[in-house]
DRENPASE-71143 format. One line per field, with one value per atom (N, C-alpha, C): x, y, z; residue number from 1. Coordinates in steps of 0.05 Angstrom, whole numbers, always signed. Each point is the difference from the previous one (the first is absolute). Layout:
x X; ...
y Y; ...
z Z; ...
nr NUM; ...
! end
This chain:
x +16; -16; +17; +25; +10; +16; +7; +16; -28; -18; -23; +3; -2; +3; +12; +29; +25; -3; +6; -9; -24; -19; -14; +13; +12; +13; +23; +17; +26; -17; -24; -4; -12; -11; -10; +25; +19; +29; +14; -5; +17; -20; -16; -23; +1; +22; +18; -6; -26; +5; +26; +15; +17; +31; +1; +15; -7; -26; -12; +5; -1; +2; +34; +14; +19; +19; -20; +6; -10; -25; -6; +21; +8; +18; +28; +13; +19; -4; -24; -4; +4; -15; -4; +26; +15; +30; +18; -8; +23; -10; -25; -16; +9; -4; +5; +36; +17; +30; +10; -13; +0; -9; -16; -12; +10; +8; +8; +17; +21; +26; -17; -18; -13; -13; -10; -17; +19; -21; +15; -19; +19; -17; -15; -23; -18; +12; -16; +10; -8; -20; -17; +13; +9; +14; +28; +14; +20; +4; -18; -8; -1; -16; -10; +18; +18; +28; +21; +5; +12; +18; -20; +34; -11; -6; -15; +19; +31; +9; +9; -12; -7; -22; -30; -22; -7; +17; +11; +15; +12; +11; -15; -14; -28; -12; -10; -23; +7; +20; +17; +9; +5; +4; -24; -24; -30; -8; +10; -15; +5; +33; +24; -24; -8; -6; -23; -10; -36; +7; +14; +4; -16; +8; -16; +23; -10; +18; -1; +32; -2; +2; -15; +2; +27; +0; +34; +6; -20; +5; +2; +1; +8; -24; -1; -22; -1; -24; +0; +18; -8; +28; -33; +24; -23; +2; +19; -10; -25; -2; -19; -29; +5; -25; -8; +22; -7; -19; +10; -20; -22; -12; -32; -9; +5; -9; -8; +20; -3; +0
y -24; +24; +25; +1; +23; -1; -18; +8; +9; -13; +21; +33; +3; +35; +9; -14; +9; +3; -11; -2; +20; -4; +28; +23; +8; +21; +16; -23; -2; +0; +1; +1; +23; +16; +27; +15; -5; +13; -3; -30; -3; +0; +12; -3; -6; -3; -13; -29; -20; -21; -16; +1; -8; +5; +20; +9; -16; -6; -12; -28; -10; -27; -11; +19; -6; -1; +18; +8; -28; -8; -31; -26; +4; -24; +10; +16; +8; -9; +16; -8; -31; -13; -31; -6; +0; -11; +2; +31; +6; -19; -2; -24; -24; -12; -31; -9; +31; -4; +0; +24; -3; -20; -11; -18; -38; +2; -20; -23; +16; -17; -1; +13; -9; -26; -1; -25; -38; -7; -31; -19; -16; -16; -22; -10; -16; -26; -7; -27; -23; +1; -21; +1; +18; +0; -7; +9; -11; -30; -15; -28; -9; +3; -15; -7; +23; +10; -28; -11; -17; +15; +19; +23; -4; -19; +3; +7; -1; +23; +30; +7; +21; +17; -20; +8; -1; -13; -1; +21; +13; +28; +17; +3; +21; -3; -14; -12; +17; -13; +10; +29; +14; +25; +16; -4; +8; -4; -31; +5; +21; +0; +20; +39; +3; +21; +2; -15; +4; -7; -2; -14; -23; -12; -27; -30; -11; -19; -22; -11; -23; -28; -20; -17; -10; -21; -6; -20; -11; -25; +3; +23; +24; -9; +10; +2; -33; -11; -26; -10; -20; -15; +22; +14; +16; -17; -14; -8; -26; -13; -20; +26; +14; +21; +8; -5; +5; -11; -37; -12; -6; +9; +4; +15; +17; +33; +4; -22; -7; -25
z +0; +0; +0; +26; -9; -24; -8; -30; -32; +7; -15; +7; +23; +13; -11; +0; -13; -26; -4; -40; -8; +12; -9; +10; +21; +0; -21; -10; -20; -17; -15; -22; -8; +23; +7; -18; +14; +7; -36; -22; -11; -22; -8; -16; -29; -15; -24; +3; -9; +8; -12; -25; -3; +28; +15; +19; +27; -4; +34; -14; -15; -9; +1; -6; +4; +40; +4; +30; +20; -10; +6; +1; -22; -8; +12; -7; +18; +32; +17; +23; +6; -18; +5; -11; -12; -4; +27; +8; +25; +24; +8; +15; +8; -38; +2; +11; -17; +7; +34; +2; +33; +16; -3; +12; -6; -23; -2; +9; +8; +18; +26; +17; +31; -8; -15; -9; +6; +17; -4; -15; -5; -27; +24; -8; +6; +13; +23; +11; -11; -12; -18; -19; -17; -23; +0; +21; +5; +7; +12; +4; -21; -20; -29; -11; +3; -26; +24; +21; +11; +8; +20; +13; +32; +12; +28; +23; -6; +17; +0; -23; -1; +9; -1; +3; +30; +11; +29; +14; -13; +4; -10; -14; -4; +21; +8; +17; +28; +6; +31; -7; -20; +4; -3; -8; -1; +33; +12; +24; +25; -5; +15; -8; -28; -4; +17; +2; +4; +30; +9; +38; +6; -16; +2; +11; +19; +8; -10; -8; -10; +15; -4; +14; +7; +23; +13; -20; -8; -22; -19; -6; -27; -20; -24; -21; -3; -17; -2; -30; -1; -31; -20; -25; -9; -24; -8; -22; -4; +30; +7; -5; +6; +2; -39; +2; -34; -14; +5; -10; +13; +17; +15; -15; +1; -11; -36; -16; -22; -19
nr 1; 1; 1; 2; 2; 2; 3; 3; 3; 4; 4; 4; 5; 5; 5; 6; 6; 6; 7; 7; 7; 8; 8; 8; 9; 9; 9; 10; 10; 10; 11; 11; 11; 12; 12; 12; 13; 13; 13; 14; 14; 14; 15; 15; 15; 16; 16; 16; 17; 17; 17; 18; 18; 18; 19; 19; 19; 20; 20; 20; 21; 21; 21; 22; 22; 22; 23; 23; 23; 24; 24; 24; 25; 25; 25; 26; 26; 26; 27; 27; 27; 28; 28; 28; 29; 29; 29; 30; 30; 30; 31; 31; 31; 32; 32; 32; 33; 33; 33; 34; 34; 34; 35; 35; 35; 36; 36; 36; 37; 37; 37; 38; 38; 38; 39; 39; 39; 40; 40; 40; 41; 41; 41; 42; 42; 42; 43; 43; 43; 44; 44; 44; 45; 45; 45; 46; 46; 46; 47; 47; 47; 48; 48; 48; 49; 49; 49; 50; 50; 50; 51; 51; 51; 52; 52; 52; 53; 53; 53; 54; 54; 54; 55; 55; 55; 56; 56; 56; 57; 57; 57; 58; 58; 58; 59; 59; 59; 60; 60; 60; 61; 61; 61; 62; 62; 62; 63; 63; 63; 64; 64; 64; 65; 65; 65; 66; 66; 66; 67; 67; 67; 68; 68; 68; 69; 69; 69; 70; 70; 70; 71; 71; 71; 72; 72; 72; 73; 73; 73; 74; 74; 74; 75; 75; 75; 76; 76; 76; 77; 77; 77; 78; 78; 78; 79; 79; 79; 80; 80; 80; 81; 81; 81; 82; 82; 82; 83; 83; 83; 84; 84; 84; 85; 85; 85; 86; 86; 86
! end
């Protein structure tokens, strides 16, 4: 919702729609670049692909973010979890 606000404001402001169109795409380039390296890749996806100690280190550094405790017996076998799930 506020990026609607926004956008109608910038377009108040940039009224060339060829200029606001470009100011869009620009925006959303600088976005996806910025944002991209924070991004961790999927634990499911990383499972599929046969990376489960990886997705195991996702996992445990998501729970560390969110303050979430991990069990003493640590996460379970994830690739046994895999094939339940699929």
């Amino acid at each position: 919702m506020s990026g609607i606000c926004l956008m109608s404001g910038v377009a108040s402001i940039l009224t060339e729609w060829r200029v606001f169109s470009a100011f869009v795409v620009i925006s959303t380039l600088a976005y996806c670049g910025a944002s991209a390296p924070l991004l961790k890749e999927s634990p499911r996806w990383l499972l599929i692909s046969g990376n489960p100690e990886k997705a195991r280190e996702v996992l445990t550094s998501m729970a560390k973010e969110n303050r979430q405790d991990i069990p003493e017996d640590g996460l379970p076998p994830l690739v046994r979890l895999l094939y339940i799930y699929f």
